[in-house]
C-alpha angles and dihedrals in degrees: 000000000000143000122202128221095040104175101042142180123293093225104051127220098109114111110251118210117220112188127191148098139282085025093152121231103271097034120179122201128193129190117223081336092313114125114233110219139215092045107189112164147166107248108278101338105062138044121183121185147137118279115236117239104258145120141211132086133268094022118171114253109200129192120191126188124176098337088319123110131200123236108260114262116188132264131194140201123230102255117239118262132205109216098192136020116241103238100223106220111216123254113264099197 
């Protein structure tokens, strides 16, 4: 029912928290087909695991518990961000 943080970091590693109900009791979640790792979870509420490095919006975000599958909720990647403009000197030619 919901998934935090959602955007999340390009790089992975930050525990990502997927709520919501009939979860199983040895769930497993990808990311656009990429395992996320370290599950720990409350027994059919709760899911916490280890986002997989990625990018991209609107990625489908699967949990699987004994044969059974979730529908896909979305997942985003956090966008990139600039922090500066380059100043372009002119040609002195």
């Amino acid at each position: 029912t919901a998934l935090s943080p959602n955007p999340g970091s390009t790089n992975g590693s930050v525990s990502l928290v997927v709520n919501g109900t009939n979860l199983g009791f040895t769930p497993t979640v990808t990311v656009d087909g990429k395992d996320c790792t370290n599950p720990t979870w409350i027994p059919h509420l709760r899911i916490t695991c280890l986002l997989p490095a990625g990018q991209g919006a609107n990625l489908p975000v699967i949990v699987s518990a004994l044969g059974q599958t979730s529908p896909i909720f979305n997942f985003s990647y956090s966008r990139p961000s600039i922090n500066g403009v380059p100043t372009i000197q002119p040609s002195t030619a």
